[in-house]
DSSP file (Angstrom, degrees, kcal/mol; ACC not computed):
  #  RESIDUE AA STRUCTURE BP1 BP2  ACC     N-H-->O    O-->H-N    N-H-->O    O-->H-N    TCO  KAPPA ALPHA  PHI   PSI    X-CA   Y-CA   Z-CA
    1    1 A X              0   0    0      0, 0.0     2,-1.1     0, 0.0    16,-0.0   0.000 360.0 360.0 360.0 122.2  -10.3   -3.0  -31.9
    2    2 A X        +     0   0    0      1,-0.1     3,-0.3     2,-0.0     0, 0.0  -0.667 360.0 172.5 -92.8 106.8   -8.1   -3.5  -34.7
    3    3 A X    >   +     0   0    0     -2,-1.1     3,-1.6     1,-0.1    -1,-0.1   0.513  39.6 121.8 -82.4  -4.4   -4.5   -2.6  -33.9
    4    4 A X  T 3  S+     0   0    0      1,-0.3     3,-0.1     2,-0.1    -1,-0.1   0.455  80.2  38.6 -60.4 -31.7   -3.0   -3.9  -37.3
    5    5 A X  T 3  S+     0   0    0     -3,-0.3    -1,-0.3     1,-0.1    -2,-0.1  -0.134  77.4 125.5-118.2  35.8   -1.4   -0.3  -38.2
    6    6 A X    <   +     0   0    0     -3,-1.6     3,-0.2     1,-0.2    -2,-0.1   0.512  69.5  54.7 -82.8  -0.7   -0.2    0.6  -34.7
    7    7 A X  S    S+     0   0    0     -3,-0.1    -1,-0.2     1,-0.1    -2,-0.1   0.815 105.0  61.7 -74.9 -41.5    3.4    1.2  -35.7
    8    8 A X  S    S+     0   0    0      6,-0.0    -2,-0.2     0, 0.0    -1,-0.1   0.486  84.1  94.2 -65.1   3.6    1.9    3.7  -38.2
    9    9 A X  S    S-     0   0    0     -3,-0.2     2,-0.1     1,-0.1    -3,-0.0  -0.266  81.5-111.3 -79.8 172.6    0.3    5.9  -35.9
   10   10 A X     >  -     0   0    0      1,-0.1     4,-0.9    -2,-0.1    -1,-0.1  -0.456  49.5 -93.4 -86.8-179.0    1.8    9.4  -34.4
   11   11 A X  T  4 S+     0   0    0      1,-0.3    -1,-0.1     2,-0.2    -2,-0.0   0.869 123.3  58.3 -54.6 -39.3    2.7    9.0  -30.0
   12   12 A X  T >> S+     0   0    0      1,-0.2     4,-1.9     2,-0.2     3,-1.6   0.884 100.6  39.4 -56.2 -50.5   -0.5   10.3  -29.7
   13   13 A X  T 34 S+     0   0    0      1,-0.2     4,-0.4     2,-0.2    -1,-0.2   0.616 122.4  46.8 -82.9  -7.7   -2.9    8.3  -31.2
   14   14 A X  T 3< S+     0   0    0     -4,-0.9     4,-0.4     2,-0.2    -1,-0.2   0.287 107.2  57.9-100.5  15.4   -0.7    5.1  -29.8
   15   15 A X  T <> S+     0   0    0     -3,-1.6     4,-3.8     3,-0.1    -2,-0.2   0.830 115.2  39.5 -96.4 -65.0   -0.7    7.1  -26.3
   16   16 A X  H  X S+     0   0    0     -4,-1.9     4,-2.1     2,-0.3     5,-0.4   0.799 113.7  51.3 -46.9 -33.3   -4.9    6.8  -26.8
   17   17 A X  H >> S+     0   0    0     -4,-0.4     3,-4.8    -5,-0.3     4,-1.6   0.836 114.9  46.2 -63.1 -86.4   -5.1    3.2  -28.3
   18   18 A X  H 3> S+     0   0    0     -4,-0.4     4,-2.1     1,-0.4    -2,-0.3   0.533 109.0  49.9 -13.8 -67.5   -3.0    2.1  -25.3
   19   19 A X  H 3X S+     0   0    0     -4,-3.8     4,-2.7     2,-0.2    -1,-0.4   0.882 110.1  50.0 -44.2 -40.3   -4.7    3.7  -22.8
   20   20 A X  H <X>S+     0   0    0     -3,-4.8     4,-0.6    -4,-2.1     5,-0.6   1.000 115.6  47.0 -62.1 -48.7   -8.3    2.4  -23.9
   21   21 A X  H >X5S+     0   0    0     -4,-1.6     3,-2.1    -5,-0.4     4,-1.7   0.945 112.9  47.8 -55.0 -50.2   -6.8   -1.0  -24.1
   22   22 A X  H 3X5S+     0   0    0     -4,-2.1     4,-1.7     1,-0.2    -1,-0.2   0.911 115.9  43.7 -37.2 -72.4   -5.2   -0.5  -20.7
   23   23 A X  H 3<5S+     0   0    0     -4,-2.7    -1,-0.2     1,-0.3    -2,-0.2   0.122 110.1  56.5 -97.8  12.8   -8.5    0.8  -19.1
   24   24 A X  H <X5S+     0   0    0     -3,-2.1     4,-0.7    -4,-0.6    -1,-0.3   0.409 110.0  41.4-110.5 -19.8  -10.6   -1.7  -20.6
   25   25 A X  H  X<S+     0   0    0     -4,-1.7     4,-1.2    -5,-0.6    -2,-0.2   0.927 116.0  53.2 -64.0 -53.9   -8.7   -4.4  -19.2
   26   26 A X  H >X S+     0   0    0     -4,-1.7     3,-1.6    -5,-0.3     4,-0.7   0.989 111.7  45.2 -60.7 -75.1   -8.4   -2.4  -15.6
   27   27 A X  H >> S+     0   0    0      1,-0.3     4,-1.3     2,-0.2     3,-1.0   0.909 111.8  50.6 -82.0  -8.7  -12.2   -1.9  -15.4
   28   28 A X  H 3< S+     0   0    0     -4,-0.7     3,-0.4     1,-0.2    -1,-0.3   0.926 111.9  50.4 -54.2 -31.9  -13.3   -5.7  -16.4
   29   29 A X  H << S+     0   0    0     -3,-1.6    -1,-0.2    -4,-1.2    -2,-0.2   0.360 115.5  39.6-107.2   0.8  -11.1   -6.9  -14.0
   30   30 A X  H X< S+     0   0    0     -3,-1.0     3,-1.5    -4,-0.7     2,-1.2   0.446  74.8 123.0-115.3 -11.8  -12.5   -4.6  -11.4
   31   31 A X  T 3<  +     0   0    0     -4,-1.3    -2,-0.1    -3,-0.4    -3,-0.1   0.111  69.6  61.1 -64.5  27.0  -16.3   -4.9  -12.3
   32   32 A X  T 3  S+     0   0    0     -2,-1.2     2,-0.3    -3,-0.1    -1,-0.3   0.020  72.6  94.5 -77.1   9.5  -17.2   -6.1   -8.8
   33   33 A X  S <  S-     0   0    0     -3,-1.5    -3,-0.1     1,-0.1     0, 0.0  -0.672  78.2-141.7 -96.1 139.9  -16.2   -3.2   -7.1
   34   34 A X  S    S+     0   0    0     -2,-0.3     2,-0.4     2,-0.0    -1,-0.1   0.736  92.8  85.3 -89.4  -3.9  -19.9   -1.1   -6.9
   35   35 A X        +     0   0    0      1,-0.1    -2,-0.1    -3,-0.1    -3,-0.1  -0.863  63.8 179.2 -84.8 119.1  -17.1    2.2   -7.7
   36   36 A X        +     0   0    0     -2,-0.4     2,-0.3    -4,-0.1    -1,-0.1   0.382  52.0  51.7 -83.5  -1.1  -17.0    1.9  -11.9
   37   37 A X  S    S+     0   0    0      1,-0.2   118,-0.0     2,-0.1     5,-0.0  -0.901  81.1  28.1-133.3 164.7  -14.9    4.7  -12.2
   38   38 A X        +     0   0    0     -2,-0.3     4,-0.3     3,-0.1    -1,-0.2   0.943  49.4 161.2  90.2  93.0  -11.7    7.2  -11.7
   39   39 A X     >  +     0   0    0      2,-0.2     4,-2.1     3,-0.1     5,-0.3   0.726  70.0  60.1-111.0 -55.9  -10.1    4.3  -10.9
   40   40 A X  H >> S+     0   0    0      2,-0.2     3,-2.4     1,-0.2     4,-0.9   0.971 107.5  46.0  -4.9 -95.9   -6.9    6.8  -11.7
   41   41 A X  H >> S+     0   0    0      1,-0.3     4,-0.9     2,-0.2     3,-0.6   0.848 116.5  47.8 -42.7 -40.4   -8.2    9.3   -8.6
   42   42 A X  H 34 S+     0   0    0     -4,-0.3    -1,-0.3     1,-0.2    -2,-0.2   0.893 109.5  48.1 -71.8 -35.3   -8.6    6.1   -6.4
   43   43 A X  H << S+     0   0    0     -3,-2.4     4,-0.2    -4,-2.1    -1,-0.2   0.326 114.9  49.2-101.5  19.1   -5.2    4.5   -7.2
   44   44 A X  H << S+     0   0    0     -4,-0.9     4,-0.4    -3,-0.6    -1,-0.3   0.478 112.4  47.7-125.9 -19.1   -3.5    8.0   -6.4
   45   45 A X  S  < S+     0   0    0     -4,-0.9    -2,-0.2    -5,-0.5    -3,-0.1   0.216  91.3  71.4-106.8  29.1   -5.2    8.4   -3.3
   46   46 A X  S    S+     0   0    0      2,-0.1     3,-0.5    58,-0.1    -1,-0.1   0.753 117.2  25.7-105.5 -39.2   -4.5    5.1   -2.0
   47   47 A X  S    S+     0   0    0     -4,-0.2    -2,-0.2     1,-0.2    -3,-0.1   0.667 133.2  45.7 -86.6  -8.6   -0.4    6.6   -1.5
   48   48 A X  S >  S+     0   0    0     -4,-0.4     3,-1.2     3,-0.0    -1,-0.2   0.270  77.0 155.2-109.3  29.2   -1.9   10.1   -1.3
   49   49 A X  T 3   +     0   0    0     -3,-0.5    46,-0.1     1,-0.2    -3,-0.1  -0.235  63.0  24.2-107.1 139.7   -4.7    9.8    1.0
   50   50 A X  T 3  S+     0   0    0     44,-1.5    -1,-0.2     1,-0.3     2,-0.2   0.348  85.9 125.4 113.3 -22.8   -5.6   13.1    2.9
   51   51 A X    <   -     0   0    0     -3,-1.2    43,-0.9    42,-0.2    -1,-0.3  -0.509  66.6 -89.2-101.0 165.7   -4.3   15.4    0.6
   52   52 A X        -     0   0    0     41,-0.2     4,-0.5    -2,-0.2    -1,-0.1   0.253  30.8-114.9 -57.4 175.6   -6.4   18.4   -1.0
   53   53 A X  S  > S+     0   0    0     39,-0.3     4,-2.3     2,-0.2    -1,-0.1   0.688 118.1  63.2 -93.0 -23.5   -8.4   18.1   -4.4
   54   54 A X  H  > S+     0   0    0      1,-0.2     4,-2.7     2,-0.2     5,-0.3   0.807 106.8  56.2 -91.6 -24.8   -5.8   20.9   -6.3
   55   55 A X  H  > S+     0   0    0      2,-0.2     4,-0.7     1,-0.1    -1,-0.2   0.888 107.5  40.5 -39.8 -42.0   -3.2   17.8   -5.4
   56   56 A X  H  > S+     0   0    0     -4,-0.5     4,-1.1     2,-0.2     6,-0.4   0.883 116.7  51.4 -95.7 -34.2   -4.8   15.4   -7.0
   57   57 A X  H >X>S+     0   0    0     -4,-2.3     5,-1.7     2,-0.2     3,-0.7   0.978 109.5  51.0 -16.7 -95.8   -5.5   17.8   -9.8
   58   58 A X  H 3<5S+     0   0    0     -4,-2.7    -2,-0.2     1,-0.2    -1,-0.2   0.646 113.9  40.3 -18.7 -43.6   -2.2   18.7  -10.1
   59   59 A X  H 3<5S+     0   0    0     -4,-0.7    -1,-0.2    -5,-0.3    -2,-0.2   0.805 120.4  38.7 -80.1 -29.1   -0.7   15.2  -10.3
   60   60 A X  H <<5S-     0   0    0     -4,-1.1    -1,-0.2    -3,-0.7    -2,-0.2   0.389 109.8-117.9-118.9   0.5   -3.2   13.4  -12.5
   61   61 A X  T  <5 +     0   0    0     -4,-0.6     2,-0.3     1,-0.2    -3,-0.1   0.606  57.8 156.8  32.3  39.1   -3.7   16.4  -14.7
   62   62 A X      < -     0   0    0     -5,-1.7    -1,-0.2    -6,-0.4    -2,-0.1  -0.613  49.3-117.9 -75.6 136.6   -7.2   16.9  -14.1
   63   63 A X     >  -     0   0    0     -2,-0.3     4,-1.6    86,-0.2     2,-1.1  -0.251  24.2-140.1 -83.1 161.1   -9.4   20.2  -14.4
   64   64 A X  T  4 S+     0   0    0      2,-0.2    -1,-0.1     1,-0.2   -10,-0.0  -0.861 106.7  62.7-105.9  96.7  -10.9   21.1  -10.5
   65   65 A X  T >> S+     0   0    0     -2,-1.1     4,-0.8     0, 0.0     3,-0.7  -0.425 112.7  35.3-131.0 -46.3  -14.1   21.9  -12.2
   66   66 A X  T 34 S+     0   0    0      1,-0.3     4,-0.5     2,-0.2     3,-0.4   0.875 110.6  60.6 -54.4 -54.4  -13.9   18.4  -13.2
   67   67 A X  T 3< S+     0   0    0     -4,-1.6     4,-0.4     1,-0.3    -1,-0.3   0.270  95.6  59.7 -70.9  -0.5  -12.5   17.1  -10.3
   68   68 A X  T <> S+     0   0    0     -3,-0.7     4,-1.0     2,-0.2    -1,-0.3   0.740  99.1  59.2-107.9 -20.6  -15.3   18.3   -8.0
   69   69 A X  H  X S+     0   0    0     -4,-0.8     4,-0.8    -3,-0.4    -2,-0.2   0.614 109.6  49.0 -71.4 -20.0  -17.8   16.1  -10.1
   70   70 A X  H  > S+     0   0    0     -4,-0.5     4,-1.4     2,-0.1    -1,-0.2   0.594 110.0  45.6-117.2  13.2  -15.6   13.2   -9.1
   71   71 A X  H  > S+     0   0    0     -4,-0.4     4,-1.8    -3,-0.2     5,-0.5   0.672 115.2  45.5 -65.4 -83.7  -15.3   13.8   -5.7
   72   72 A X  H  X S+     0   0    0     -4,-1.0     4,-0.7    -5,-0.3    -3,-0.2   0.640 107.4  57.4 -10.6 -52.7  -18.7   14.4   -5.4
   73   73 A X  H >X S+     0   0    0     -4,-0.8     3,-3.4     1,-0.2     4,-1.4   0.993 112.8  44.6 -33.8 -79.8  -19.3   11.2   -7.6
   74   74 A X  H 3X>S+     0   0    0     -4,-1.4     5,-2.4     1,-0.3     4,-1.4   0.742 111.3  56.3 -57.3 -13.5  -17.0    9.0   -4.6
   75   75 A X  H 3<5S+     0   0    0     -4,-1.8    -1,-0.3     2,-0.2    -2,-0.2   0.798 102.4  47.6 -58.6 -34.8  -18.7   10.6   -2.1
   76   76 A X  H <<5S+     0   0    0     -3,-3.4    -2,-0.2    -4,-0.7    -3,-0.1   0.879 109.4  54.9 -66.1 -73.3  -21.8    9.6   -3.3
   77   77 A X  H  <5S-     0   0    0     -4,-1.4    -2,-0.2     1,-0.1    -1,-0.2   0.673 107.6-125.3 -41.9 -44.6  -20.3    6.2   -3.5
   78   78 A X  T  <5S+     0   0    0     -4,-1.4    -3,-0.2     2,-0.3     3,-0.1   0.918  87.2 109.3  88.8  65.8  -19.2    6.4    0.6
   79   79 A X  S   <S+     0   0    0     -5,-2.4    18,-0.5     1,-0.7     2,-0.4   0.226  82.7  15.6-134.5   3.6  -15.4    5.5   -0.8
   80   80 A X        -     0   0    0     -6,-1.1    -1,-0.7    16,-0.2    -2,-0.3  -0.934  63.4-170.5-149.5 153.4  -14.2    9.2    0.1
   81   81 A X  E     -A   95   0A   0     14,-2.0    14,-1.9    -2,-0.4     2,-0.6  -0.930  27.5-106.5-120.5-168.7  -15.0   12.4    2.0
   82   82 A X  E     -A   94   0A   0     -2,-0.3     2,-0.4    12,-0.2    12,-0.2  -0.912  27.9-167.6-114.6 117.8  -14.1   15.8    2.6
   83   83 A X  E     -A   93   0A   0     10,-1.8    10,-0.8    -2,-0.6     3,-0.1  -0.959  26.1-122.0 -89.4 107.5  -12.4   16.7    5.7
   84   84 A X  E     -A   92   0A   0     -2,-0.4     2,-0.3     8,-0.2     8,-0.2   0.268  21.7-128.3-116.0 128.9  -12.2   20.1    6.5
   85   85 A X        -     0   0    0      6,-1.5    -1,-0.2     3,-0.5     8,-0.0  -0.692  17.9-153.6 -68.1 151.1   -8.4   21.5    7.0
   86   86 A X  S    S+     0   0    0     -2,-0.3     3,-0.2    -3,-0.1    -1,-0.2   0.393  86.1  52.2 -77.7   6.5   -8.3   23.2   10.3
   87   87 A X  S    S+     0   0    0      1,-0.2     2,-0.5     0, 0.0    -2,-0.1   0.569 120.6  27.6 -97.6 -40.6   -5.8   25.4    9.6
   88   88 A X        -     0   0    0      1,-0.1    -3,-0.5     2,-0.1     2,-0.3  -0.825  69.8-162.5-129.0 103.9   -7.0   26.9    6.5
   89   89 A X  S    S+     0   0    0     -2,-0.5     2,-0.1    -3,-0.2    -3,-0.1   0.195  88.7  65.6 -81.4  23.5  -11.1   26.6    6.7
   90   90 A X  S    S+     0   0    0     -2,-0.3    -5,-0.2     2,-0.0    -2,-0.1   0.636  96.8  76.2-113.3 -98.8  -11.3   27.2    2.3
   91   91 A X        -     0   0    0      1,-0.1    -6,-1.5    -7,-0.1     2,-0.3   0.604  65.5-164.9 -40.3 151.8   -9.4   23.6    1.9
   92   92 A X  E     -A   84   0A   0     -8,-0.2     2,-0.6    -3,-0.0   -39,-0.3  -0.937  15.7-121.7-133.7 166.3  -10.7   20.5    2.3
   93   93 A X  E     -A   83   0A   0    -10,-0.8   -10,-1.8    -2,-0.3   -41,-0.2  -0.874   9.9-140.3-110.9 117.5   -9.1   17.1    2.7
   94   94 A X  E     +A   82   0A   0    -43,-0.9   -44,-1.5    -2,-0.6     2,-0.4  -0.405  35.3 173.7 -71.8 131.6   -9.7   14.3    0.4
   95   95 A X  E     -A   81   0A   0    -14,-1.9   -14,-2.0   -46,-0.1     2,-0.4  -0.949  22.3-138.2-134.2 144.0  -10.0   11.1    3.3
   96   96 A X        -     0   0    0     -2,-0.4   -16,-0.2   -16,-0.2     5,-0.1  -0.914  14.8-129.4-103.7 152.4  -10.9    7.6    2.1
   97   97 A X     >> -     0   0    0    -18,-0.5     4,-3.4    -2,-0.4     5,-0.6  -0.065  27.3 -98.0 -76.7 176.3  -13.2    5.6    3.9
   98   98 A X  H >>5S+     0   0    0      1,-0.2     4,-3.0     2,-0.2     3,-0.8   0.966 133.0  45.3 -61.5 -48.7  -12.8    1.7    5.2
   99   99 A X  H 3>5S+     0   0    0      1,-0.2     4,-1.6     2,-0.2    -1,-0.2   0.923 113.8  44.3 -58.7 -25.1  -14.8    1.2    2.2
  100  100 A X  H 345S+     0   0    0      2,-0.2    -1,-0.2     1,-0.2    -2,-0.2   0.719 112.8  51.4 -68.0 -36.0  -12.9    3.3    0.3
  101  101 A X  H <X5S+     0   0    0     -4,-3.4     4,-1.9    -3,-0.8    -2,-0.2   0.798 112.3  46.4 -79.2 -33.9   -9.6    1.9    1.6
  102  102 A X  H  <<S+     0   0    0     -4,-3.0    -2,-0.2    -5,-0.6     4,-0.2   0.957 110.2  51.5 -65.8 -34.7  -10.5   -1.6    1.0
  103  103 A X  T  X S+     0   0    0     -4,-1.6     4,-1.9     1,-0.3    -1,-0.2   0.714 110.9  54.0 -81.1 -24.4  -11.8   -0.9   -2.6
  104  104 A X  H  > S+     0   0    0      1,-0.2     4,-1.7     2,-0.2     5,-0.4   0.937  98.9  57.9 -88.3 -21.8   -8.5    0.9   -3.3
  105  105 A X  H  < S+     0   0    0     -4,-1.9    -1,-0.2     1,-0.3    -2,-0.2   0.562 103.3  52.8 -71.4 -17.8   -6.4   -1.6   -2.4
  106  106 A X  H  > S+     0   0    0     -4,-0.2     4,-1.3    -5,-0.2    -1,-0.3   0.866 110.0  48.8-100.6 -27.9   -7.9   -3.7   -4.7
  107  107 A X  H  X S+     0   0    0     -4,-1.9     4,-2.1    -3,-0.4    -2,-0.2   0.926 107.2  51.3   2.4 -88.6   -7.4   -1.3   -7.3
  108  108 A X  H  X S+     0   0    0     -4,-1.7     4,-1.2     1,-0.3    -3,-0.2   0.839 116.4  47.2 -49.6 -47.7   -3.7   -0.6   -6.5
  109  109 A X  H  > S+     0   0    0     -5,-0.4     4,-2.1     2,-0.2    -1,-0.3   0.950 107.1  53.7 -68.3 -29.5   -3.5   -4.6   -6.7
  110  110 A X  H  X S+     0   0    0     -4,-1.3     4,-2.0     1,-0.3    -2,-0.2   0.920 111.5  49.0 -80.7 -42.5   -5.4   -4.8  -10.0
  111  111 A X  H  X S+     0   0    0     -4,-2.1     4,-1.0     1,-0.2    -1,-0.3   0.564 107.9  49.9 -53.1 -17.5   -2.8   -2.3  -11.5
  112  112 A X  H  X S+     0   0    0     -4,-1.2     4,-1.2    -3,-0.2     5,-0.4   0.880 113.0  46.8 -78.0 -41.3    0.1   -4.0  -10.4
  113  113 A X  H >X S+     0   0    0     -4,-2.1     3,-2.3     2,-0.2     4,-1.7   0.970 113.1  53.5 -70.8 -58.1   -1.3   -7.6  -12.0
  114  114 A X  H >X S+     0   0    0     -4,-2.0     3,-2.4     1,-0.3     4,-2.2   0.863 112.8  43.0   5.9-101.1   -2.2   -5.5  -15.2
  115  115 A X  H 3X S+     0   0    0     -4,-1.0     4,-1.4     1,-0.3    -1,-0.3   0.426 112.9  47.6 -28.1 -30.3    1.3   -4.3  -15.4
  116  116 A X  H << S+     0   0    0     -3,-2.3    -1,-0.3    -4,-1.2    -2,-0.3   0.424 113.7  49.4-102.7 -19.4    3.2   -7.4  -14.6
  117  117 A X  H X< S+     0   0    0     -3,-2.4     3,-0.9    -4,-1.7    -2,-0.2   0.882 109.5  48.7 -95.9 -30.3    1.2   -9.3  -17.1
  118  118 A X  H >< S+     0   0    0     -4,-2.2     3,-0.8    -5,-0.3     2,-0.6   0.964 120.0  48.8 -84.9 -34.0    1.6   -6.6  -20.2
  119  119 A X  T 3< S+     0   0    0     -4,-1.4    -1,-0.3     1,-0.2     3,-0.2  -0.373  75.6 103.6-130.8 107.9    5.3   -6.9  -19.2
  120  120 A X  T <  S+     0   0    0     -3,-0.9    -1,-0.2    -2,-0.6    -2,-0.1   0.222  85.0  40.8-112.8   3.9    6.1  -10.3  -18.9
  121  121 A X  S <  S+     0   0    0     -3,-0.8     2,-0.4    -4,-0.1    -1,-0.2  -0.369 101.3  81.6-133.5  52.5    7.9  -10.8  -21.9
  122  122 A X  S    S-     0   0    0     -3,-0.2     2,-0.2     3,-0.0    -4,-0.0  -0.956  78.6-112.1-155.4 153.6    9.9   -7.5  -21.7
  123  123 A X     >  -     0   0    0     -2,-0.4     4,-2.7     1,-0.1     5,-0.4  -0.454  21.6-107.5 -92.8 151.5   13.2   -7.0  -19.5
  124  124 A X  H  > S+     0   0    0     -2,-0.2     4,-2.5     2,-0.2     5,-0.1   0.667 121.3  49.8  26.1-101.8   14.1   -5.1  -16.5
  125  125 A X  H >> S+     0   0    0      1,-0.3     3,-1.7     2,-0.2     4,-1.5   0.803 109.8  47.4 -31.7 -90.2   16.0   -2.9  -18.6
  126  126 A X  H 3> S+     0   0    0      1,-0.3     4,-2.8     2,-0.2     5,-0.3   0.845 111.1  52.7 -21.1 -44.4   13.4   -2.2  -21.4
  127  127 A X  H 3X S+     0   0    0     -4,-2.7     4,-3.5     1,-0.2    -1,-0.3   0.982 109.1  43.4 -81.1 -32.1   10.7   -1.5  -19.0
  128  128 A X  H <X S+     0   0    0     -4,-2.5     4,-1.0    -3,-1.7     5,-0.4   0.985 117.8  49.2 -79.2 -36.1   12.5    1.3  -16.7
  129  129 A X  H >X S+     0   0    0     -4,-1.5     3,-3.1     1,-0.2     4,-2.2   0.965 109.2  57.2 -31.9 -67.2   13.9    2.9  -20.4
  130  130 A X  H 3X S+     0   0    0     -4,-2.8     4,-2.4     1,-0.3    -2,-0.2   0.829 115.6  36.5 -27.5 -57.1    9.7    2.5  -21.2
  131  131 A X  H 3< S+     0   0    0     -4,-3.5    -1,-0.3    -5,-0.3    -2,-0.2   0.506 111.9  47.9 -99.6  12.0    9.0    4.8  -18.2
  132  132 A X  H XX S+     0   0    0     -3,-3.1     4,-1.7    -4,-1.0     3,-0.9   0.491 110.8  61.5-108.4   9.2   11.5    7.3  -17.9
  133  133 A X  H 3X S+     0   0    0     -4,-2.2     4,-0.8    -5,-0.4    -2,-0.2   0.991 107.9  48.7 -68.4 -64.0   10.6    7.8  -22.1
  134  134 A X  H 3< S+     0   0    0     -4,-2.4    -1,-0.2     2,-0.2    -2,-0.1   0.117 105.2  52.3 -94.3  33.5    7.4    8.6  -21.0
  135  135 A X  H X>>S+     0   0    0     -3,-0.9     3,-7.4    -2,-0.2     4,-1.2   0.514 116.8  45.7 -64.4 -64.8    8.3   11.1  -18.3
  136  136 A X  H 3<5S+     0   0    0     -4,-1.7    -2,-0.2     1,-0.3    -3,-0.1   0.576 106.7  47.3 -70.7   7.3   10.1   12.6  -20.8
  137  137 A X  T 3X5S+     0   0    0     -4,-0.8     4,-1.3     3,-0.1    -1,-0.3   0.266 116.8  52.0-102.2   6.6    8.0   12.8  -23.6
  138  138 A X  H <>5S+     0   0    0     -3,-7.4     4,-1.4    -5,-0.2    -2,-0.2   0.832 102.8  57.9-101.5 -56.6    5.5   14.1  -20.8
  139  139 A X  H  <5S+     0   0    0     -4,-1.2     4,-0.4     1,-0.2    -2,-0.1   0.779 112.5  48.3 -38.6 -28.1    8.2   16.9  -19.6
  140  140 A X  H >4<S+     0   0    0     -5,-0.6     3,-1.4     1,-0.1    -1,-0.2   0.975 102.2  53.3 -81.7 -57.6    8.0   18.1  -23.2
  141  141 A X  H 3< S+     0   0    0     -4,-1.3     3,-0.2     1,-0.3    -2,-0.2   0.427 100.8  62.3 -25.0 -28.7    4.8   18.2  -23.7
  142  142 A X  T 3< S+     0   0    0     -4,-1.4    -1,-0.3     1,-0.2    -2,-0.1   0.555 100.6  55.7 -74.4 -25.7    4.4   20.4  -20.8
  143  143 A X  S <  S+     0   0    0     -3,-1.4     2,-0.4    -4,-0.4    -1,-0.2   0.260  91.2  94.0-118.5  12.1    6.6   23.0  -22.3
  144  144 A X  S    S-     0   0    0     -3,-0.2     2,-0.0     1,-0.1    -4,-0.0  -0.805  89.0 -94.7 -92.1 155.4    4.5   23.4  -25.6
  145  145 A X        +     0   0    0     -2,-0.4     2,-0.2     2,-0.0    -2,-0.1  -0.318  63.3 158.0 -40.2 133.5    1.9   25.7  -26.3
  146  146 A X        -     0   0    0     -4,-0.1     2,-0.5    -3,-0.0     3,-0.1  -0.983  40.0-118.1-169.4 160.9   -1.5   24.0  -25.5
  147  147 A X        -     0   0    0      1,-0.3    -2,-0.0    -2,-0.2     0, 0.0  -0.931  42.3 -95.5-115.2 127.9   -4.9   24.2  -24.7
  148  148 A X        -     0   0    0     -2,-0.5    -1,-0.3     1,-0.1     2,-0.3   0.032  42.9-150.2 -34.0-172.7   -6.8   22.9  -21.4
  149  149 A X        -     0   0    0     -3,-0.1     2,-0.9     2,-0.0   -86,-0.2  -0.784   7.9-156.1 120.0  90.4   -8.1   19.6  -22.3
  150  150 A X        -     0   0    0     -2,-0.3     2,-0.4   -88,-0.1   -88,-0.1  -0.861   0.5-155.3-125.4 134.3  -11.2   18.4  -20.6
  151  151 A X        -     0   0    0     -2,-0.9     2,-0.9     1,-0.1   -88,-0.1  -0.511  12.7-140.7 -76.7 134.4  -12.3   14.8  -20.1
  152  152 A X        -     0   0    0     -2,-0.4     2,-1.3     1,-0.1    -1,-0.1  -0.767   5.8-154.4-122.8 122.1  -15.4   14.1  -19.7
  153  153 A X        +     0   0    0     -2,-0.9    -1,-0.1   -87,-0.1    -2,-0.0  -0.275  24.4 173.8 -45.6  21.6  -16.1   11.6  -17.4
  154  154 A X        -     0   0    0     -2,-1.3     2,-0.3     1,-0.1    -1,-0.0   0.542  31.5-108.7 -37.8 172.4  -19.3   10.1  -18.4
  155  155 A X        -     0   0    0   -118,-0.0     2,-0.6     2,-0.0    -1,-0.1  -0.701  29.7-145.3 -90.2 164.3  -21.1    7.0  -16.9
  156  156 A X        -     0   0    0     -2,-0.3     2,-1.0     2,-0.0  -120,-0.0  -0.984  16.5-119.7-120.4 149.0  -21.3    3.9  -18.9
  157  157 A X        -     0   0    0     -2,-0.6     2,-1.4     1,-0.0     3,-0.1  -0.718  15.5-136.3-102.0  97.8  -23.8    2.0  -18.8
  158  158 A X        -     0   0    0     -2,-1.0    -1,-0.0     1,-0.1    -2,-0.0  -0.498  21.4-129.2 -23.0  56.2  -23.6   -1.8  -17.7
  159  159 A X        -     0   0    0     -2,-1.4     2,-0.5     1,-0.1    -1,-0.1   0.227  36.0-161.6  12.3  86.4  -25.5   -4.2  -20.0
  160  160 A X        -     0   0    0     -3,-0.1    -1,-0.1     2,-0.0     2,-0.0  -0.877  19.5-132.5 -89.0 121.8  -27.5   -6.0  -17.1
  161  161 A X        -     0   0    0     -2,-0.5     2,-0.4     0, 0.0    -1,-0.0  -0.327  26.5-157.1 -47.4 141.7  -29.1   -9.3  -17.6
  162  162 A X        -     0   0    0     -2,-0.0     2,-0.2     2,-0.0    -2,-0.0  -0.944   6.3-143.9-146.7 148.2  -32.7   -8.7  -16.1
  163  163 A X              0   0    0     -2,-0.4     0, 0.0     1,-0.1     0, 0.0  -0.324 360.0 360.0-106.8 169.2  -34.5  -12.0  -14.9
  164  164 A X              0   0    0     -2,-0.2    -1,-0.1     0, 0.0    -2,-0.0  -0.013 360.0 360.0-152.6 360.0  -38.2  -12.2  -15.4
């Protein structure tokens, strides 16, 4: 990927660069994990674990139409299930499993090394400016006119050696 004219972009398109780079870094560094995805949904249920799907929705700014295709997905996987509230028998509770817990925990670590390594040459100071600028350019956004936004979550397909 050629970054060469990344001051010249608008927020957006250096919000997008920046994320691919991010979340191509994140899943190499995770490609033992048999989960290849929503890495996002994992590393939010590793402090949130238990809580409903319209949580996790809510927080990560994910569609629940969407969001039931990646439960379903980690389910699939045996890294989550759905526990049933007992108080309100329409909810369910997103629970991870031991497998689930272990896998996030390497996750949750993989993002921290990530993070400490993109800033290791920028100070303190700079980096908590860095993140409450992108609250607040997020808090804006929020208060524009806008249209739902779905990702789609596709698979990708691994490039496997196969031995003969």
């Amino acid at each position: 990927m050629n970054i060469d004219n990344y001051e010249k972009h608008s927020v957006g398109v250096k919000a997008l660069i920046l994320s691919k780079l991010y979340y191509s870094v994140l899943s190499k560094s995770l490609e033992t994990l048999d989960v290849e995805r929503y890495f996002s949904v994992l590393n939010f249920l590793h402090d949130n674990n238990g809580c409903n799907q319209q949580y996790i929705c809510n927080n990560l700014a994910i569609d629940k139409t969407a969001m039931v295709k990646v439960i379903d997905y980690l389910i699939k996987a045996n890294i989550v299930e759905r526990k049933l509230n007992p108080d309100d028998r329409r909810e369910y509770f997103i629970v991870l499993t031991k497998k689930g817990l272990k896998q996030t925990t390497e996750i949750v670590n993989a993002f921290k090394r990530i993070d400490e390594k993109i800033f290791a040459n920028t100070s303190k100071q700079d980096q908590l400016v860095f993140h409450k600028m992108l609250g607040q350019l997020a808090s804006s956004l929020k208060e524009l006119p806008a249209t739902d936004l779905f990702f789609n979550y596709k698979k990708t397909e691994k490039k496997r050696k196969i031995n003969k």
